[in-house]
N, C-alpha and C positions, 0 to 999 in steps of 0.2 A: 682644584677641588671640584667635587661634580655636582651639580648641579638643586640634588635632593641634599646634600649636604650644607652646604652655604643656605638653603630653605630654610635645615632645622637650626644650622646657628644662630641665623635674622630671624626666626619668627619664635624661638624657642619649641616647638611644637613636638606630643611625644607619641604623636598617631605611629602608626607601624608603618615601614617603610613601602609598603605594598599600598596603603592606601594615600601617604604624601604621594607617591608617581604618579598612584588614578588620577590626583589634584593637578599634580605639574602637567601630564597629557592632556586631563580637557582644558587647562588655560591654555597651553601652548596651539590647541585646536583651535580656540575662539582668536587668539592672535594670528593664526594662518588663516583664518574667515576674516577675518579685518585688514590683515594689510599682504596678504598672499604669501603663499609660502618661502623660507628661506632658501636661499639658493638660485640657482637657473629658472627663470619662466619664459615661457614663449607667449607672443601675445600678438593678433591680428589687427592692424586699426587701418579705416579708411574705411570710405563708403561708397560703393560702385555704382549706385544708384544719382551719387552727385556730377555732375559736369565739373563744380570750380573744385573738386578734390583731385581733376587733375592739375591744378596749378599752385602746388604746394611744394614750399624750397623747403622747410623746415618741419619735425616732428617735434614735439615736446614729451617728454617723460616725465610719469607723474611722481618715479621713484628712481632718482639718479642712476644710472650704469654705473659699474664699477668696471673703470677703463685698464687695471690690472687684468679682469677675468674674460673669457674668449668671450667674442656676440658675432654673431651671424646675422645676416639682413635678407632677407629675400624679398624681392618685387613680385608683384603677380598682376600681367596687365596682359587684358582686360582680366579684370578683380573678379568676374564671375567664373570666371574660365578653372576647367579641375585639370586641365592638360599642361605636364610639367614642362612641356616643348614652351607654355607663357609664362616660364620662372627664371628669374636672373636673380644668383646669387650674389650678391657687390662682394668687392674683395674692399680692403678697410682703406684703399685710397677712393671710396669711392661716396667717401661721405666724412665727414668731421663732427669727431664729438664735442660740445663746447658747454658754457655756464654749469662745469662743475660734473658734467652727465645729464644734464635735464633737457640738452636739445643735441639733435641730429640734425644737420644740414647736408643734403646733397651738394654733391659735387659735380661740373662738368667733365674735366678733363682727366678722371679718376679709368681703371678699364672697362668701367660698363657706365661711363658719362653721360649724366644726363641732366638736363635743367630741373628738373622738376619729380617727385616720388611719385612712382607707381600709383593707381585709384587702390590699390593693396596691397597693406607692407606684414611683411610677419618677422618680428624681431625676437630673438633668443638671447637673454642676456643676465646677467647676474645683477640686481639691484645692490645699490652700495648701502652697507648698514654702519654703523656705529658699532664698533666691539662691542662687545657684551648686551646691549641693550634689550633686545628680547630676553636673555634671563632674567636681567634686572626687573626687567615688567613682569615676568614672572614670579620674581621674589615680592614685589611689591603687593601682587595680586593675591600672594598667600596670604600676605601678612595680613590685608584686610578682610580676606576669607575665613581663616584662622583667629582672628579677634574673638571674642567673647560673645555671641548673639547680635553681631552686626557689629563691634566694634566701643572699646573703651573710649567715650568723647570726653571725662572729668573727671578728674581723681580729686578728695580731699583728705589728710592726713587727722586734723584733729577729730576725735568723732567719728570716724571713717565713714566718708562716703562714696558712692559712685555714682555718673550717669553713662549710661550707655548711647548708642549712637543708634537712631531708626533705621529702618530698612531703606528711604529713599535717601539718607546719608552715606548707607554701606552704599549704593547704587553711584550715589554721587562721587566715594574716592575711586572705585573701579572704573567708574568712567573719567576721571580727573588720570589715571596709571594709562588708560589707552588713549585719553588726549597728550600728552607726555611723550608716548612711544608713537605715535603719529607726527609729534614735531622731529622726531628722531627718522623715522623709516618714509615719511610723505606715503598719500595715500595711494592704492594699487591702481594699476590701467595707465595706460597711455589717452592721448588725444593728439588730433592732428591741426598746427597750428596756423 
């Protein structure tokens, strides 16, 4: 089912379909601003300017690999250097992915063995997601979008009443939907450990 459709199921909502997408595009934009975009990202870490950044065995990921999808690894030493003649591509015995994808360990005896990462590493890799999770945050984020003026907080039947929900309550569930999908996707960038 696609996506603007399972919206209007969960949220009931009977905007025109042109203007539900404008909604699902800018949430799905603010989730590509928060935890990077879906898919392949390539990302630079190390600091050439450190001495003990050459004596680093291990990389951490702040957003697991997905060791199904290709990754690429290139060193670049010395790390200021733009000459591809100081780029070594690792071929995948030449590092071990380990805790799940959140860390890369070099290898010695891999084909481009070395004790220790490059002062600069550029890693191309697909972050591992949870099925569906990004839309689900998406569904979510309609739903409190699409509420009634910030959101229905109390219904009562006899007597009918309502309260609704203020602005920094509607602020507080859209940020309660991207702390959720944070414990889901961990947050974007790497660091070296």
């Amino acid at each position: 089912m696609a996506l603007i459709d399972r919206v209007k199921e969960r949220t009931g909502a009977d905007l025109p379909d042109a203007e539900l997408q404008a909604m699902i595009d800018m949430i799905s934009a603010e989730i590509d601003a928060r935890f990077g975009p879906a898919g392949a990202v390539t990302v630079e870490i190390g600091d050439v300017t450190d001495p003990c950044s050459r004596e680093v065995r291990t990389l951490r990921l702040n957003r697991p690999l997905d060791a199904s999808q290709p990754v690429s690894i290139v060193e670049i030493d010395p790390g200021w250097s733009g000459n591809a003649a100081n780029t070594v591509t690792l071929a995948a015995n030449d590092y071990r992915v380990m805790h799940g994808g959140r860390t890369l360990a070099r290898l010695w005896d891999g084909d481009n063995g070395r004790q220790y990462w490059a002062p600069l590493v550029r890693i191309t890799y697909t972050p591992k997601e949870a099925a569906g999770a990004r839309d689900e945050a998406v569904i979510r984020l309609m739903q409190v979008d699409l509420s009634d003026k910030g959101g229905l907080k109390s219904e009562r039947a006899g007597d009918y009443s309502y309260t609704l929900a203020t602005g920094q309550e509607r602020t507080e569930a859209r940020e309660g939907v991207f702390a959720w999908l944070n414990g889901l996707l961990g947050a974007g960038g790497l660091s070296m450990a």
